[in-house]
ZAMARGU-4260 file (C-alpha; in steps of 0.2 Angstrom, whole numbers, plus 5000, padded with zeros to 4 digits):
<rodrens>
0) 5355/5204/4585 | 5365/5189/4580 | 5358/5171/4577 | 5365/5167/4593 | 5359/5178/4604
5) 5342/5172/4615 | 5326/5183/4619 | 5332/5187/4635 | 5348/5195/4629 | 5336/5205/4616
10) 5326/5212/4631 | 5340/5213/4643 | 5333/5203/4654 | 5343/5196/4666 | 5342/5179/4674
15) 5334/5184/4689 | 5321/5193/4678 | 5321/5178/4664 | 5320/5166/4679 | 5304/5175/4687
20) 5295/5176/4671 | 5299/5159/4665 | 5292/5155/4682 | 5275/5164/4680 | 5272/5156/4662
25) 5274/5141/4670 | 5261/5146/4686 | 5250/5151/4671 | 5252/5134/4661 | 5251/5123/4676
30) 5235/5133/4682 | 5226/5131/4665 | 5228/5112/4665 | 5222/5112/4682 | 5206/5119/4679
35) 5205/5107/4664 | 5208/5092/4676 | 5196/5097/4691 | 5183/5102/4677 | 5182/5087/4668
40) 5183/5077/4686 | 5171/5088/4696 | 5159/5094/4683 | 5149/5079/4681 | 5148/5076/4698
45) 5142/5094/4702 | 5126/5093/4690 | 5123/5078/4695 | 5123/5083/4714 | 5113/5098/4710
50) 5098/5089/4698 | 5097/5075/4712 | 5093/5093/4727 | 5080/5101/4713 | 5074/5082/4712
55) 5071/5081/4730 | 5066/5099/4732 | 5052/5095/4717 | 5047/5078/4727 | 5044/5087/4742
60) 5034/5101/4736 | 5023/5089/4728 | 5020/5079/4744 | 5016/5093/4753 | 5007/5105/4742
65) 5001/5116/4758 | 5022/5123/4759 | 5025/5138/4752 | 5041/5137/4742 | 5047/5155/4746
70) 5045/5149/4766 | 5055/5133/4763 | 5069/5141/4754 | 5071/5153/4767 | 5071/5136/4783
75) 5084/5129/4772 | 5095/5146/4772 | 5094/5149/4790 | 5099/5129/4794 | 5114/5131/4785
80) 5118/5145/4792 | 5114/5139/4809 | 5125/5124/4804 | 5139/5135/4799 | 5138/5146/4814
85) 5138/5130/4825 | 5120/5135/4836 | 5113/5118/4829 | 5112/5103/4843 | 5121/5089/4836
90) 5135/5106/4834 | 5149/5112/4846 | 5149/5130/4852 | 5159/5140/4844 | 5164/5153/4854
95) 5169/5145/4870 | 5187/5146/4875 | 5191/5130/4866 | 5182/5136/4852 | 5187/5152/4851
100) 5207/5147/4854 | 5204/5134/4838 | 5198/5149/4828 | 5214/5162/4831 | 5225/5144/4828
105) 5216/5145/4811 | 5220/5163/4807 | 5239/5164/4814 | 5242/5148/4804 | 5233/5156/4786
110) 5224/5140/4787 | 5205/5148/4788 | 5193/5135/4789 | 5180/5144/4786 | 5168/5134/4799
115) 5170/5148/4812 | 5172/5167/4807 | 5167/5183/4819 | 5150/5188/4815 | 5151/5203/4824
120) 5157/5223/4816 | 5171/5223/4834 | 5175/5204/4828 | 5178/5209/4811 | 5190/5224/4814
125) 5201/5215/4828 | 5202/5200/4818 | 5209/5213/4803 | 5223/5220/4818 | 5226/5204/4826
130) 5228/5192/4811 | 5240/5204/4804 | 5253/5202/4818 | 5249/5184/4821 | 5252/5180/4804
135) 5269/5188/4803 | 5274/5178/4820 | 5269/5161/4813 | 5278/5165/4798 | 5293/5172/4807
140) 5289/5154/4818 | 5289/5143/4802 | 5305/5149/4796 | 5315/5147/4814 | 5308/5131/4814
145) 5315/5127/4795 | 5332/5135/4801 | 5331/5122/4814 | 5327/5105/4805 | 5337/5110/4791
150) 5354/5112/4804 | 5347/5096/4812 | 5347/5086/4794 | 5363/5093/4790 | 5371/5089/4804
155) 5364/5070/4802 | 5369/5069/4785 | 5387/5075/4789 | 5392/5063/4801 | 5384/5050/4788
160) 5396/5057/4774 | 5411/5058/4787 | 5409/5040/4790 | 5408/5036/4773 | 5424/5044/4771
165) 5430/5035/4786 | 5425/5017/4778 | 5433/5021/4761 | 5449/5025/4771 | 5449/5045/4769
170) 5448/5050/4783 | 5452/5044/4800 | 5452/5047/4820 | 5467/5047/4832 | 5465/5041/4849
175) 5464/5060/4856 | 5447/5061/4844 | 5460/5073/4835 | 5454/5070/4813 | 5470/5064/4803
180) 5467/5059/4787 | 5476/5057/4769 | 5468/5070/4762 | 5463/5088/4767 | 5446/5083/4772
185) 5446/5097/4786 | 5444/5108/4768 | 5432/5093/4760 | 5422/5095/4774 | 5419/5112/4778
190) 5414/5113/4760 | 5404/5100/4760 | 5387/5105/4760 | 5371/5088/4760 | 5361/5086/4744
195) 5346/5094/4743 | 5337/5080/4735 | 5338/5069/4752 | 5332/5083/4763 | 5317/5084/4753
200) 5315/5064/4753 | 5318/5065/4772 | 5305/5080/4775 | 5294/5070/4764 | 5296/5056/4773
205) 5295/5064/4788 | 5274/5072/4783 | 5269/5056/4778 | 5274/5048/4795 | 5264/5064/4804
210) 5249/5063/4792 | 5248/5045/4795 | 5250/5045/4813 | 5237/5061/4815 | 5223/5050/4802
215) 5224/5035/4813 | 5218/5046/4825 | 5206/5056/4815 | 5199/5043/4806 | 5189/5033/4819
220) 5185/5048/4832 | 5177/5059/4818 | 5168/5044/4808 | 5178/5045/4792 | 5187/5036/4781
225) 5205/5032/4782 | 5208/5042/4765 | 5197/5056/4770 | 5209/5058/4785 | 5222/5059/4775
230) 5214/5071/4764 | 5212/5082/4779 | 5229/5081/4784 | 5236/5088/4768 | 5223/5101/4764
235) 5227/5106/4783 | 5245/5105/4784 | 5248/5117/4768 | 5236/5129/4776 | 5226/5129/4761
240) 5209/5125/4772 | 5194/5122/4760 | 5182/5119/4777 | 5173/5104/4769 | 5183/5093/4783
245) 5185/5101/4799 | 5189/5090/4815 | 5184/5093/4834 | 5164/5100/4828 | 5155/5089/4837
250) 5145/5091/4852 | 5152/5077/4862 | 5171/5067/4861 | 5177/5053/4872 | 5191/5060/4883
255) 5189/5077/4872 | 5203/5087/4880 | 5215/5075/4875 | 5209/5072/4859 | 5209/5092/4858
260) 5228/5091/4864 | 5234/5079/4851 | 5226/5090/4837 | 5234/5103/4840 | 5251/5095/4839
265) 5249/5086/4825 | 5242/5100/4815 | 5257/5113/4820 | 5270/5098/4818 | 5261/5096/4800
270) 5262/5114/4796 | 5280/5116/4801 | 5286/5100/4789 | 5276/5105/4775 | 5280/5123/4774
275) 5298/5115/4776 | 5297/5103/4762 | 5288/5116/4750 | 5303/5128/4754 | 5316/5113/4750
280) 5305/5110/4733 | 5304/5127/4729 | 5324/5126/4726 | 5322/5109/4716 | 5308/5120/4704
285) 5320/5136/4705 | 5336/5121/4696 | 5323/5113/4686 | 5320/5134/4677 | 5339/5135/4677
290) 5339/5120/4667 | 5325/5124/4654 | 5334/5142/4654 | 5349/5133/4647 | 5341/5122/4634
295) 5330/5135/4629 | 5347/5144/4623 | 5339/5162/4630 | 5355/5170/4637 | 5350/5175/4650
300) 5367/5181/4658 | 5364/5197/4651 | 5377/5209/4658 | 5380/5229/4651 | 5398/5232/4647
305) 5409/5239/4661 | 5413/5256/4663 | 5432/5259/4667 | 5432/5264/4685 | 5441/5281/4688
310) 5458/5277/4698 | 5475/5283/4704 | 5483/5272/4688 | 5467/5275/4676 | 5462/5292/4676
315) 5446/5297/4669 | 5455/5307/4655 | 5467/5292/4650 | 5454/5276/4650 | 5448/5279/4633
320) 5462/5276/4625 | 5463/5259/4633 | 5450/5251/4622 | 5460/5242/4612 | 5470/5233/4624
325) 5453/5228/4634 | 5447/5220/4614 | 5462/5209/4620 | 5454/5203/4636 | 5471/5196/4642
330) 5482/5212/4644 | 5487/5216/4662 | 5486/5232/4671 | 5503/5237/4678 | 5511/5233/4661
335) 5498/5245/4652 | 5502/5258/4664 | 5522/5255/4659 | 5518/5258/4643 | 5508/5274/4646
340) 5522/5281/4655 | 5535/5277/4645 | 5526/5285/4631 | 5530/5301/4640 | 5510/5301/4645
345) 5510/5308/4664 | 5497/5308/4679 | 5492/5325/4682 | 5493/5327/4702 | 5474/5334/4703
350) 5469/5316/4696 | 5479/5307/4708 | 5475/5317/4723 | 5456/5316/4719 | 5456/5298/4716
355) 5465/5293/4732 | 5454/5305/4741 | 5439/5297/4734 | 5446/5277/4738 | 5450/5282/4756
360) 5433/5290/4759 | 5426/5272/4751 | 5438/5263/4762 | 5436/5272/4778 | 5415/5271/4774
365) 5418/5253/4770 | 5428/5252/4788 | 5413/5257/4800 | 5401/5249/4792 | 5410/5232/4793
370) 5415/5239/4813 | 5397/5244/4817 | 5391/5224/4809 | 5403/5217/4821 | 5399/5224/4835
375) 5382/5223/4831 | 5382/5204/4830 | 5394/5202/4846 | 5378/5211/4858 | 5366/5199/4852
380) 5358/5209/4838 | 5352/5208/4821 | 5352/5195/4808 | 5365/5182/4804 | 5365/5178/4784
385) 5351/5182/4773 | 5329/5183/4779 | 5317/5170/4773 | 5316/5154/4768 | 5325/5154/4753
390) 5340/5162/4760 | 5342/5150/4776 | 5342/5135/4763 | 5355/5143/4752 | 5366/5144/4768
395) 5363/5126/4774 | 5363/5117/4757 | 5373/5128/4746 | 5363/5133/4734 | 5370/5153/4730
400) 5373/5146/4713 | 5356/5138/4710
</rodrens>
């Protein structure tokens, strides 16, 4: 191995691999500091909390020497359960219709609260059937719904671009709407493809407007704090769900239907940005790996040599004796094949036969496939470009390369 040559060339890796791995050790790293934040923010706090219940436990006890400890422990199991379950007074039902649609809005959306879960062995193995499928649809949902505000932003920030290029006297507009310009911006354009720095500030831009909008109305309907609500937003719009906040629990709401309504917009509006804007983010992360690939030096291009393909001019018996003109790396085919036969070096007939058998059965392979694609996408079928989230943004913003 020379001094030159990275770890990933030393491993053959290539980039796809160095880039995966590059990203888990940075997964790792960026969990591990994590924990060392939350611990040294939480800790405290956390025995602190829990000397001031054994405090109030001990205080209690001591008042009231004729409760037996083992008695009181069990109450206070059965409340929070109560309290989880919803059965306590100052509680909504859980299992109404309203109720019951909020729950499967949880599970479709990977959000999981965790306030109301099926209690019962039935409840447990539909919600194992039916969160599957509805999981699969919201994702499905979440990335038509990305497709869609990425061609919507794009399409904003084209004409934005064009009339740029019309202000700077690129490009301009004949009476018939027909484009003249001085320069091929037909080609300019159709290659042009918008930043996807901006469409992560617009979608960020555009969660912070929802979120604040849905904690204005949060806020004073559930007694919390303005932060809190925003708090909730977030931990409810990336479907993490921790449970600890949890709107529409109580027993009684002023107009609670339309309260009810306007939840559940906000919260699938929330969901649909943020699973957009942590898709446009993902591709900044991906160019921020490439970057740190390149100034770690690691080579991560690694590609074996190329075997001489067997052909009508190159048969498989006459491509070894081509290696020293590929050492050159600028020598051109049809002169190498002059040379051979001038040499008095011939084709056998079985070589070319075979190999022009063999391209046309490729060719004629490579034919239908193309024909049955076409006529697939012309009924209505299939898929257009690559599935999932990252392949729609490589299409819309031009990030192959990235």
């Amino acid at each position: 191995m020379s001094p030159r040559d990275g770890c990933c060339s030393a491993l053959h890796l290539k980039e796809d691999n160095a880039r995966f791995i590059l990203l888990a050790l940075v997964m790792v790293i960026y969990m591990l500091s994590g924990a060392s934040v939350f611990m040294f923010l939480e800790r405290e706090n956390e025995l602190n909390e829990r000397s001031r219940y054994h405090e109030a436990l001990r205080r209690f006890l001591d008042n009231n020497p004729r409760v037996n400890e083992t008695e009181l422990q069990n109450l206070l199991k059965h409340h929070a359960d109560a309290s989880i379950a919803g059965i306590i007074d100052d509680k909504r039902e859980r299992w109404d219709f309203s109720g019951s649609f909020y729950f499967v809005g949880t599970v479709v959306s990977t959000i999981g609260f965790g306030m109301t879960t099926p209690r019962t062995i039935p409840g447990k193995i539909v919600l194992i059937f039916y969160g599957f499928l509805g999981c699969a649809g919201a994702i499905l949902f979440f990335n038509l719904f990305l497709e869609r505000i990425i061609t919507f932003l794009a399409y904003i920030l084209r004409s934005i671009h064009e009339r740029e290029l019309r202000r700077k006297g690129l490009m301009s507009r004949d009476p018939k709407g027909r484009r003249g310009s001085q320069v091929s911006d037909d080609d300019s354009l159709d290659s042009w493809k918008p930043s996807v720095y901006w469409v992560m500030i617009i979608l960020f831009l555009g969660a912070v407007v929802i979120a604040c909008c849905a904690s204005a109305m949060y806020y004073p309907v559930e007694n919390w704090s303005y932060f809190e609500a925003i708090y909730f937003c977030f931990v409810t719009f990336a479907t993490i769900g921790f449970g600890d906040y949890v709107v529409s629990q109580g027993a009684h709401y002023d107009n609670v239907h339309l309260y009810r309504f306007g939840n559940f917009i906000f919260i699938v509006l929330g969901c649909c940005c943020i699973y957009s804007l942590f898709n446009v983010t993902s591709i900044v992360i991906k160019q921020f790996l490439n970057w740190l690939i390149k100034k770690l030096d690691c080579r991560c291009c690694y590609k074996p040599k190329p075997r001489p393909r067997r052909n009508a001019i190159t048969p498989g018996h006459l491509s070894r004796s081509t290696k020293a003109s590929d050492a050159n790396g600028d020598a051109d085919s049809y002169d190498s094949d002059i040379e051979r036969r001038g040499s008095g070096e011939m084709i056998s007939m079985r070589d070319f036969l075979q190999a022009n058998k063999i391209s046309l059965a490729m060719m004629q392979k490579q034919l239908y496939e193309t024909a049955q694609r076409g006529a697939f996408q012309q009924n209505g079928g299939g898929f257009q470009g690559g599935v999932g989230p990252l392949a729609i943004l490589n299409k819309k913003l031009g990030q192959d390369d990235t």
